[in-house]
C-alpha positions in Angstrom: 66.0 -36.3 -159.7 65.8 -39.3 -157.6 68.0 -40.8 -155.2 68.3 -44.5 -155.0 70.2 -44.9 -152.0 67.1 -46.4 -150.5 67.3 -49.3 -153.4 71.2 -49.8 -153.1 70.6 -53.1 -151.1 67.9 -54.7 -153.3 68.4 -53.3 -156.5 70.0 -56.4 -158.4 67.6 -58.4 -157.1 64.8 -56.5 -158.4 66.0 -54.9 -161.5 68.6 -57.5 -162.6 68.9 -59.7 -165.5 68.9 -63.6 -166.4 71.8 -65.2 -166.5 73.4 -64.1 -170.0 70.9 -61.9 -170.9 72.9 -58.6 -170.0 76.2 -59.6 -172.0 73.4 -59.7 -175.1 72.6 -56.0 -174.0 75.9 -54.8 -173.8 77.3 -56.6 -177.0 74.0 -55.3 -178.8 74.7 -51.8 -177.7 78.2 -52.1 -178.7 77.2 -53.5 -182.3 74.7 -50.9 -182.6 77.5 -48.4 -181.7 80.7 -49.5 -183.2 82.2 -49.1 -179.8 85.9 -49.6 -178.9 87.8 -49.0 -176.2 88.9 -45.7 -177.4 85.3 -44.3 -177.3 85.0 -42.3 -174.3 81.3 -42.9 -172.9 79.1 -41.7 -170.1 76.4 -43.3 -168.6 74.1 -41.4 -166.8 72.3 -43.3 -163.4 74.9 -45.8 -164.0 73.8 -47.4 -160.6 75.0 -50.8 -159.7 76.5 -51.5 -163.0 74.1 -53.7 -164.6 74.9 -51.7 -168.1 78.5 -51.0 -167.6 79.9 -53.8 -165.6 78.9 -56.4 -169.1 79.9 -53.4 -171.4 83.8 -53.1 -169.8 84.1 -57.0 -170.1 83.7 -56.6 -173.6 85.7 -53.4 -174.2 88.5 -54.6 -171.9 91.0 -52.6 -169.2 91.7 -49.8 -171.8 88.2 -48.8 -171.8 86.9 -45.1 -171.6 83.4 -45.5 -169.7 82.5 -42.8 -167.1 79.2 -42.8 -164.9 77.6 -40.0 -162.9 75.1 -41.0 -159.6 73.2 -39.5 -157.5 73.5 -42.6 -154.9 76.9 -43.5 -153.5 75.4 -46.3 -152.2 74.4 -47.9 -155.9 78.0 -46.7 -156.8 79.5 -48.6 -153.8 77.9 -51.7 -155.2 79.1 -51.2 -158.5 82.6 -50.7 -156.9 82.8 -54.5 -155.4 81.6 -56.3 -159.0 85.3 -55.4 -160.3 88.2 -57.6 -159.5 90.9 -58.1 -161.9 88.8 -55.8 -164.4 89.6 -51.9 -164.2 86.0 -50.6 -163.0 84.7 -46.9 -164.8 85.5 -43.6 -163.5 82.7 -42.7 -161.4 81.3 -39.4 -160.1 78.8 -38.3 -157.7 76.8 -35.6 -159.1 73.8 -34.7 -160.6 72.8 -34.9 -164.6 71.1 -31.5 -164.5 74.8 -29.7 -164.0 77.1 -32.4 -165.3 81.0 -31.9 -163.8 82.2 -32.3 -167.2 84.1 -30.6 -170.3 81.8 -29.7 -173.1 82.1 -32.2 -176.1 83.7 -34.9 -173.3 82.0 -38.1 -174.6 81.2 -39.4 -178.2 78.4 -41.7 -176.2 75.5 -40.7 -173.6 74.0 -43.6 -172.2 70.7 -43.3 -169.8 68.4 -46.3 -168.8 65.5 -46.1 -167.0 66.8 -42.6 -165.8 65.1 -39.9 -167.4 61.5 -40.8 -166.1 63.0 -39.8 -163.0 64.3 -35.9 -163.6 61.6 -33.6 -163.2 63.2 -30.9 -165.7 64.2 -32.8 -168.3 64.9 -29.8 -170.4 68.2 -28.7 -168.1 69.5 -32.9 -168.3 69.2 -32.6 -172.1 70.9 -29.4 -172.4 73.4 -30.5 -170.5 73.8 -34.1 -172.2 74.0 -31.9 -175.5 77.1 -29.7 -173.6 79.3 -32.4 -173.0 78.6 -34.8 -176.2 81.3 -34.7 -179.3 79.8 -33.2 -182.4 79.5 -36.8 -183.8 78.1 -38.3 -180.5 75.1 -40.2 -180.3 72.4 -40.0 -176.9 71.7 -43.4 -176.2 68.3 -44.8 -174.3 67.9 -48.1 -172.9 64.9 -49.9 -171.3 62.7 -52.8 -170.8 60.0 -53.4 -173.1 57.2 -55.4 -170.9 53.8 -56.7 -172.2 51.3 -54.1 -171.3 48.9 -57.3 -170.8 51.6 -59.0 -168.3 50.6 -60.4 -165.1 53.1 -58.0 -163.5 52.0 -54.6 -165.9 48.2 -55.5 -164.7 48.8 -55.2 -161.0 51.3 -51.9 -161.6 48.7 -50.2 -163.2 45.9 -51.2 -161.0 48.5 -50.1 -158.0 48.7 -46.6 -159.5 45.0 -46.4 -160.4 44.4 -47.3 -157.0 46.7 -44.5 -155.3 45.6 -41.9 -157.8 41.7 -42.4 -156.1 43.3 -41.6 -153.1 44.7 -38.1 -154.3 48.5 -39.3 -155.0 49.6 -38.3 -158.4 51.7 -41.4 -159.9 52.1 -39.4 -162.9 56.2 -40.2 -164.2 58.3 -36.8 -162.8 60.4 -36.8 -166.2 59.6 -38.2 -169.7 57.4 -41.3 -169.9 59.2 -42.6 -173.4 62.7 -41.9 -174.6 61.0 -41.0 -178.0 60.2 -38.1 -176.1 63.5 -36.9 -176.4 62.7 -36.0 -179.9 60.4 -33.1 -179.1 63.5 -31.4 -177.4 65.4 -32.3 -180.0 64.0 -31.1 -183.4 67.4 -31.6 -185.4 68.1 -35.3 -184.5 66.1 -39.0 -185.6 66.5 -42.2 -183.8 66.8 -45.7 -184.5 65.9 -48.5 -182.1 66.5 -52.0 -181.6 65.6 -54.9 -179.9 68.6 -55.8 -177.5 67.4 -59.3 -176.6 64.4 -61.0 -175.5 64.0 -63.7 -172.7 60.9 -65.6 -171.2 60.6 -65.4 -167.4 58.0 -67.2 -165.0 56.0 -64.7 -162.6 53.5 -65.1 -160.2 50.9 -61.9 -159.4 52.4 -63.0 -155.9 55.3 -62.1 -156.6 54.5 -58.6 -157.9 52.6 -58.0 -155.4 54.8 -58.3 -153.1 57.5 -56.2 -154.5 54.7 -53.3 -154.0 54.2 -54.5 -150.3 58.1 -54.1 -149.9 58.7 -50.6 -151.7 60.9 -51.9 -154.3 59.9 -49.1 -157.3 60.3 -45.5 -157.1 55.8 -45.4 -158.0 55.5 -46.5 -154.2 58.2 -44.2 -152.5 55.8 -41.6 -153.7 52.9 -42.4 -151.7 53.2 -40.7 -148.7 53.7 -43.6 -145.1 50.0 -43.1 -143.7 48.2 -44.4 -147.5 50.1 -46.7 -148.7 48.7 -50.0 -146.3 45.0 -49.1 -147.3 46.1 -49.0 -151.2 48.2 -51.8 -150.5 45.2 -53.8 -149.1 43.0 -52.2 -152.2 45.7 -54.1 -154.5 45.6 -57.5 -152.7 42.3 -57.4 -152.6 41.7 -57.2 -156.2 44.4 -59.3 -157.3 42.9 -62.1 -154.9 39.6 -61.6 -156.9 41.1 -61.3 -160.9 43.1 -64.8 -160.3 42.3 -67.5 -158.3 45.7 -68.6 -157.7 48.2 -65.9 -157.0 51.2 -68.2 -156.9 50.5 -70.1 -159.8 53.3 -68.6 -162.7 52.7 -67.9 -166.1 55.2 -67.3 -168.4 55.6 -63.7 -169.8 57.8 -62.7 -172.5 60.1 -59.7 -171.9 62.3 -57.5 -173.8 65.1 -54.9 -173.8 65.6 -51.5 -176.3 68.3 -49.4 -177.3 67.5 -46.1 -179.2 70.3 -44.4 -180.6 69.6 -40.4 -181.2 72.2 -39.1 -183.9 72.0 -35.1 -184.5 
C-alpha cells in the first residue's frame, strides 16, 4: 500500500472540496447509514480528515470513529483541524493486518484507498475480520466526466508513460464494484453524495502532473518523467488553443454501501 507522507503538505489543496460540499458527503453517508454516535466506525486511509473531520461535526463529541494510516504525516494534519471538537482515535498501521478485535466496527469506510493496495484480497479479509455481523463496507469516491478537460490530459499522461515502458496500471482494484467479486455473498447499493460545478483550466491540470501531486506520477521513475512531462505539454498546447481559458465541468461524489 501506499504511503502518502509525500502528499501530507498539499493534499487539501489538491484533493479537497468546495466550500460545503463535504458536510453534503458526510450527512449523505450518515442518511444512507443511519449513523449515530453510538455506531463505532473505521475509516480506512483516513488521511487528513476530509471524510471524518465533516462526519464528527455531525455525530458530535460522543462519537465512535476510528481511522488507520499509513502516513503520520496526513494523520498529523488531521490532528490540528480539531479544536473544541473531540478528534477520532487514530492508528498508524497497515489495512492488510488491521490492530483490531474481530467484529470491532458496525461501519468500514475506504475512499480512494483500495486502488492503492496491491493485494486486495488480505485488506478484504481483514475488513471482513473486524466488521460486526450486521456491518456494512462502505466505498466512497469522485465520479469525474471521463470527457473532462482534466480526465483527457490524465489519460493522455498515462498513455504517454506507458510508451515509455512504465506500467500506470492501478496496484489494487480500479472500481469498488470490484469488491463484489471477493465477495460473492454480499449486494451494494450506491448513491450520489452530491454534485458541484467547478471551473478548470488544462493548465491547471497540467500542472498538477508537472508538480507530482497524484500517486500515477510517483510511479514513473526521476530520469522519464521530464520527457513524458514535455510529451503531455506538448499535446495539450496542440488539442486547445488556450490552456488557461476554464470551462466548467461538472463533478460528482459516490457512496456504495456493501451489506452481507
Amino acid at each position: 500500500m501506499t504511503s502518502f507522507d509525500r502528499a501530507a503538505d498539499i493534499y487539501d489543496q489538491t484533493r479537497g472540496f468546495p466550500p460545503g460540499i463535504d458536510r453534503r458527503i458526510a450527512q449523505a453517508l450518515t442518511d444512507f447509514l443511519n449513523l449515530t454516535s453510538h455506531d463505532h466506525i473505521l475509516e480506512i486511509g483516513i488521511g487528513t480528515g476530509r471524510i471524518a473531520q465533516p462526519l464528527i461535526e455531525i455525530l458530535g463529541n460522543d462519537h465512535h470513529v476510528t481511522g488507520i494510516d499509513l502516513s503520520r504525516n496526513m494523520m498529523d494534519r488531521l490532528r490540528v483541524k480539531f479544536d473544541s471538537a473531540r478528534p477520532p482515535d487514530l492508528v498508524q498501521g497497515d489495512a492488510a493486518s488491521l490492530p483490531f478485535a474481530s467484529h470491532s466496527f458496525r461501519v468500514i469506510i475506504t475512499v480512494h484507498v483500495l486502488h492503492l493496495i496491491r493485494e486486495p484480497q488480505k485488506v478484504i479479509t481483514e475488513m471482513n475480520r473486524v466488521r460486526k455481523g450486521d456491518g456494512v463496507l462502505v466505498g466512497g469516491w469522485n465520479d469525474h466526466n471521463p470527457d473532462s478537460v482534466a480526465e483527457q490530459i490524465n489519460k493522455k499522461f498515462r498513455a504517454l508513460a506507458m510508451a515509455h515502458g512504465v506500467s500506470t496500471k492501478r496496484q489494487g482494484l480500479a472500481n469498488y464494484s470490484d469488491l463484489l467479486n471477493y465477495l460473492p455473498t454480499a449486494s451494494a447499493t450506491e448513491i450520489v453524495a452530491a454534485e458541484w460545478i467547478v471551473e478548470r483550466a488544462p493548465r491547471f491540470a497540467l500542472q498538477a502532473i508537472a508538480e507530482r501531486h497524484y500517486s500515477s506520477s510517483w510511479i514513473i521513475p526521476d530520469e522519464t518523467f521530464p520527457v513524458v512531462l514535455a510529451e503531455i505539454n506538448d499535446w495539450a498546447s496542440r488539442e486547445w488553443d488556450d490552456l488557461d481559458r476554464a470551462v466548467p465541468e461538472a463533478r460528482r461524489f459516490k457512496w456504495m454501501k456493501i451489506e452481507f
